[in-house]
N, C-alpha and C positions, 0 to 999 in steps of 0.2 A: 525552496530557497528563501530564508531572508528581504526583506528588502534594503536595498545596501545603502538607501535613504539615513537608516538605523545608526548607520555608521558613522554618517556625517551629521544627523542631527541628535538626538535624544540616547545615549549610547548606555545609558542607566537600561533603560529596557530589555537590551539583551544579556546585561550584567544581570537583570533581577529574573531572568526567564533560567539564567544558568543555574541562580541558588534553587529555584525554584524545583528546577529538575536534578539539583544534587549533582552539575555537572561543572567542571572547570573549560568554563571559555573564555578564550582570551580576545579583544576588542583592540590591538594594541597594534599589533601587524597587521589585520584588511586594514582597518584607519589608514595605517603609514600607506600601505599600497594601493591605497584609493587617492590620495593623497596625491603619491606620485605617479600613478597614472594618469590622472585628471590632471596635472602639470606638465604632463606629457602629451597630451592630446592638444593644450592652446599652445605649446611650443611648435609642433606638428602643422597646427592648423594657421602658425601667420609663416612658417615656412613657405608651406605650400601658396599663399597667399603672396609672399614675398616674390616668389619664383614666376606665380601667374603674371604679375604685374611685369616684371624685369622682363620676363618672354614677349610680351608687347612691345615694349620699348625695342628689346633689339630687333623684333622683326621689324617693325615699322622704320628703324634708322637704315640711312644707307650705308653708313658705315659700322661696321661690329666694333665693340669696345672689346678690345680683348682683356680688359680689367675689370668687366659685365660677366663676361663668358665665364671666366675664370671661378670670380665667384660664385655664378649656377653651379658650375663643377662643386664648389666646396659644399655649397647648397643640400645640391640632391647627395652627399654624401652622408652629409647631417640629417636628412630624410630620411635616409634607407637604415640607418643607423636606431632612430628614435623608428620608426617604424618598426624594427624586430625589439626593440626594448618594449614596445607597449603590449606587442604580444604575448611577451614574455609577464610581463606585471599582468595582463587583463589572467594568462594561464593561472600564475600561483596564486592571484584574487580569488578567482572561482574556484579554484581546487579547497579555500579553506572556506569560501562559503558554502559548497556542497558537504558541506563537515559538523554545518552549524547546524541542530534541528529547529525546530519551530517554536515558536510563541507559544508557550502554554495560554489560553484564554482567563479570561479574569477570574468565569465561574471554576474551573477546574479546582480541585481540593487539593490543598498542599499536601503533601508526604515525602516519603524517602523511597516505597518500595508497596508491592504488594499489596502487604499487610496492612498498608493502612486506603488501600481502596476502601470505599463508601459503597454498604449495601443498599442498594433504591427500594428493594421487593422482590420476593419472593411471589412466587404462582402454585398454583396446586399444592396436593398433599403425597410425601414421602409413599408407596408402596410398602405393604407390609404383608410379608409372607409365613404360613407355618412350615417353614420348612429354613434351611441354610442357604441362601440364595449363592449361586455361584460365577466369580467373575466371568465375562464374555470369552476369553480365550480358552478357558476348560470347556463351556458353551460350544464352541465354537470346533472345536477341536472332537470331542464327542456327536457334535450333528455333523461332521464333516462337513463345513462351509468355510472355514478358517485352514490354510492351511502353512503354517509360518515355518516350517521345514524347509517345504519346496519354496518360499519364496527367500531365503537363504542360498539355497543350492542354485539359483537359478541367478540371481544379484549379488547381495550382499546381508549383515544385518541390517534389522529395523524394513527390511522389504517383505513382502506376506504378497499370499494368492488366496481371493476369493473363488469356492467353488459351489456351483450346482445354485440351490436358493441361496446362499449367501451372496452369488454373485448378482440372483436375478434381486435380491434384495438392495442392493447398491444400485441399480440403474431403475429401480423404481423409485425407488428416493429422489435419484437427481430427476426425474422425469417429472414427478409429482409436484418439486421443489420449483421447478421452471416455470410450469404451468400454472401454481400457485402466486406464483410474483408477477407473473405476464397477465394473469385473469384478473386475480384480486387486487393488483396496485400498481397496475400500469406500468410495468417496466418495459422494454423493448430488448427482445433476446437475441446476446450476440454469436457469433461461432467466432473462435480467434486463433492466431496463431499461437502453439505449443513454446513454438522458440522464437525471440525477439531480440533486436539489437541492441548495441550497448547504447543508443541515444533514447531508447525506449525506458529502459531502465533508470538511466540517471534522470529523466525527468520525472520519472512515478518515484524518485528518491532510494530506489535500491540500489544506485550505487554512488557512490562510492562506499556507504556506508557498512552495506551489507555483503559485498564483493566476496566475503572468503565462506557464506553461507550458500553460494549459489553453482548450479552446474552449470560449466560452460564448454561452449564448442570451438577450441583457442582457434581452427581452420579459417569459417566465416565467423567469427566475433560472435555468437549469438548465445544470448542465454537461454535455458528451461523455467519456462516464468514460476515464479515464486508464488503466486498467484496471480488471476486474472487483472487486477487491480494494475500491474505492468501493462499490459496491452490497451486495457480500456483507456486509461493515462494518457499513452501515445495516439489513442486515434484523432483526436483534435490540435496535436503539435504545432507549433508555430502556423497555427488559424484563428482569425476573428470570426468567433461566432455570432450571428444577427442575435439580438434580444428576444426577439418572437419565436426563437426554439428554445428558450430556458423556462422552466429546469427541462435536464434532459435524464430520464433514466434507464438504466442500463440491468439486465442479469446476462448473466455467463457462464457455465459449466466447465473450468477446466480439471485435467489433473495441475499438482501442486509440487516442486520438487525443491527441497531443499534440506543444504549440506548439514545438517547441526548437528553437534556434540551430546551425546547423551553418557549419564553416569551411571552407574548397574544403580536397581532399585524394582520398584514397582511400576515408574512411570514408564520404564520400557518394557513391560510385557504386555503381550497380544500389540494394539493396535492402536493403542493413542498417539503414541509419538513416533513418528517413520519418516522415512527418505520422501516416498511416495504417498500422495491421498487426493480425493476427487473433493473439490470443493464449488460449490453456488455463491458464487460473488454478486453482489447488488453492488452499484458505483451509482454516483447524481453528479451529474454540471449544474451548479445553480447560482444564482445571483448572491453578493456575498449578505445581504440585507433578511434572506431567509433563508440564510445555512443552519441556522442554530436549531431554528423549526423543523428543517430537514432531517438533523440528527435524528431528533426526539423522534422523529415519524420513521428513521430507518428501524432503528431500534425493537419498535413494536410494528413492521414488518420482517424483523427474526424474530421475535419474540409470536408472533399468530403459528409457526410455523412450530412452532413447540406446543402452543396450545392445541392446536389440530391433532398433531401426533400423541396427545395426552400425558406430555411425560414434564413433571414436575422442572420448574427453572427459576431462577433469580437474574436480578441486572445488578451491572456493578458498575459504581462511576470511580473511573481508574482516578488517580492521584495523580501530580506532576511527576513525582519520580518511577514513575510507572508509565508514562506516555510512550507512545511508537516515536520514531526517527520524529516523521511528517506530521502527528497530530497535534491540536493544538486541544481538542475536549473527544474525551473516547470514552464508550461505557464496552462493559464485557456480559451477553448471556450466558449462561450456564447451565447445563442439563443437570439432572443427579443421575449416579452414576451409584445401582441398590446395591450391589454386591461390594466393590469396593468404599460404597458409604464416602464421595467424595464429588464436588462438584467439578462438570468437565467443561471447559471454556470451548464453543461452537460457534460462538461468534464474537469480533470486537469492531464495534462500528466506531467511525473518527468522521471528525470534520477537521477537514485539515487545511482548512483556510484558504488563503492562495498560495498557501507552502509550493503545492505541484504545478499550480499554475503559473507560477513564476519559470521555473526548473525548465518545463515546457511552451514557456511563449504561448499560453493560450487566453486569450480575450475576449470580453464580448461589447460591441458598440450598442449604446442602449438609445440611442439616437441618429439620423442622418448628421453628420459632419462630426457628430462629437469624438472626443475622445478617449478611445477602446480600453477599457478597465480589466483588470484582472479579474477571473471568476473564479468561486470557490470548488473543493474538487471534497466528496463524501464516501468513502466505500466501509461495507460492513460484509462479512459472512453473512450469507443466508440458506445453506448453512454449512459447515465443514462435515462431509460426508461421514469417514470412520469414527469418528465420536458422537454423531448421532444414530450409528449402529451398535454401538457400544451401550448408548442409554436405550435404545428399543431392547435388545438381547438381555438386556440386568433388568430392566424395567416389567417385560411382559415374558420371564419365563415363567416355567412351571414345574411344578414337581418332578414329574417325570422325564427335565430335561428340554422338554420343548418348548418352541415360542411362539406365543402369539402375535400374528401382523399387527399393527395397527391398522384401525379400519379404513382409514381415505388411502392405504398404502395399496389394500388387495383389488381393485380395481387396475392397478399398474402390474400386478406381481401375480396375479394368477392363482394364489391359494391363500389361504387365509390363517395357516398354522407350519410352523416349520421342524419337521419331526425326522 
């Protein structure tokens, strides 16, 4: 969330953040209703004031004015009155600042879309095969690991079943991925919950935003988290954190569920785009003075996890009209992806300021007695599971159809060739 300072003082900023991101936000209605809620609040507050005092008086006279009383009567009418109006303005206040996204950052590169993301680099070199290399779901489907029939028959589209190595191939990856974050950079590995409530959510910024993308349980309120980045979000909710646990970092394995619209084509076959997929989230708390530093370092903790795995990638630093909801500067890696000859997005790491720290009342006091500042909130794939099975399968098959593991993989997976 914004902070709603914006609105009252420099209000150019969120107008230049709107062209920025190629979006129409209007400044015109929170103003008014900040306006008159905070005109609401010191009518409220010499009420109540007025009342305290006049309750003195009468109790301590011996005789009741009944022309005292009367007006308490009117009094706490006008209380109870401005009391539900301010709920009402504080309600439709927040409902359109959960609407606003975030500050693009100053470095961020302007655009409209996409295309005009900024490449950073590229890493390794493209695979070159004598033979017609073929996409992962023929792969897949011929090794019998893939089997997107039964996970039709069993769901819906865009759901699939991994079997036999394919499946022991998916939990050596997230096994290998855990241990690699926790080993090599310090992350501290969470277990979470699958399903989280709606105050979980709208503080990690997915909702209101994202509400018609999401599964939900209408019974107990709870969503299927979109990814981990929901739960992580909530676990320091309206807490002040001491300074001497920052930065704090976090990986997490969850599955990932969400509702989206897909158009016939190529990106819906096999396994890149689905309802369902297991993903390694990396999340940071950290001071907001080396957030930017934090990126750059998440970044090339997905980015080591592609070089380990040996499969060719590039970074990308997204453009303003390209930003997430909550981001304020986000790059994208990307695998290559040999058969379909296309780069596949495995991770998008963001620093999202104190976008979610606001949303979530989360603080941190950097001193005895001072006053608790917002802290910044970081998360990146590390890495999105079916898409970097997608570039192992394209990446190390072979003539004859089979795949080779990668090496730091058969240590977790028990064979070292998938045939």
């Amino acid at each position: 969330m914004i902070d709603v300072e914006l609105l009252r003082g420099d209000q150019q900023v969120i107008k230049r953040a709107a062209i920025r991101r190629n979006q129409d936000i209007s400044v015109e209605k929170p103003q008014l209703l900040d306006t008159q809620r905070r005109n609401t609040i010191v009518e409220l507050d010499d009420l109540r004031s007025r009342r305290n005092e006049t309750s003195k008086i009468i109790g301590s006279s011996k005789e009741k004015s009944p022309e005292l009383i009367s007006e308490m009567k009117e009094v706490g009418i006008r209380i109870k009155e401005l009391e539900a109006r301010l709920k009402d303005l504080t309600e439709e206040l927040n409902q359109i600042l959960l609407n606003i996204p975030n500050i693009p950052a100053d470095s961020a590169p302007d655009g409209n879309g996409e295309e005009d993301n900024v490449e950073i680099r590229v890493i390794g070199n493209k695979p070159k095969f004598n033979f017609i290399p073929k996409p992962h779901w023929e792969l897949g489907e011929k090794l019998g690991i893939i089997d997107l029939e039964k996970g039709v028959k069993l769901a819906h589209t865009r759901f699939y079943v991994l079997k036999g190595k394919g499946a022991t191939l998916q939990r050596a990856i997230i096994a290998w991925m855990l241990n690699f974050h926790t080993t090599n950079h310090e992350y501290q590995e969470l277990y979470l919950p699958y399903l989280v409530n709606r105050e979980t959510v709208i503080a990690s910024s997915h909702l209101p935003h994202f509400e018609e993308n999401m599964y939900h349980d209408e019974e107990d309120d709870l969503f299927m988290v979109p990814t981990a980045e929901a739960p992580v979000t909530g676990l320091f909710r309206d807490e002040i954190i001491d300074e001497k646990e920052l930065p704090m970092r976090f990986v997490s394995h969850t599955p990932c569920w969400r509702r989206e619209k897909f158009s016939a084509g190529k990106d819906t076959r096999g396994i890149k785009r689905v309802h369902q997929f297991d993903k390694v989230e990396m999340y940071k708390f950290v001071k907001p003075e080396t957030s930017f530093d934090e990126l750059e370092a998440l970044v090339k903790d997905a980015e080591e996890i592609c070089m380990a795995l040996g499969i060719p990638h590039r970074v990308l630093e997204l453009c303003t009209g390209d930003l997430g909801f909550a981001a304020a500067k986000s790059y994208d890696v990307e695998m290559w992806s040999a058969a379909t000859e296309e780069w596949l997005e495995v991770s998008s790491c963001s620093n999202c300021t104190d976008f979610q720290s606001r949303r979530a009342a989360i603080r941190y006091k950097n001193k005895q007695g001072s006053k608790p500042k917002f802290l910044h909130t970081l998360n990146g794939s590390g890495l999105a599971i079916p898409r970097v099975m997608i570039a192992i399968m394209e990446n190390y098959q072979q003539e004859d159809g089979s795949i080779i593991v990668p090496e730091v993989l058969r240590p977790y997976t028990g064979f070292d060739v998938i045939d």
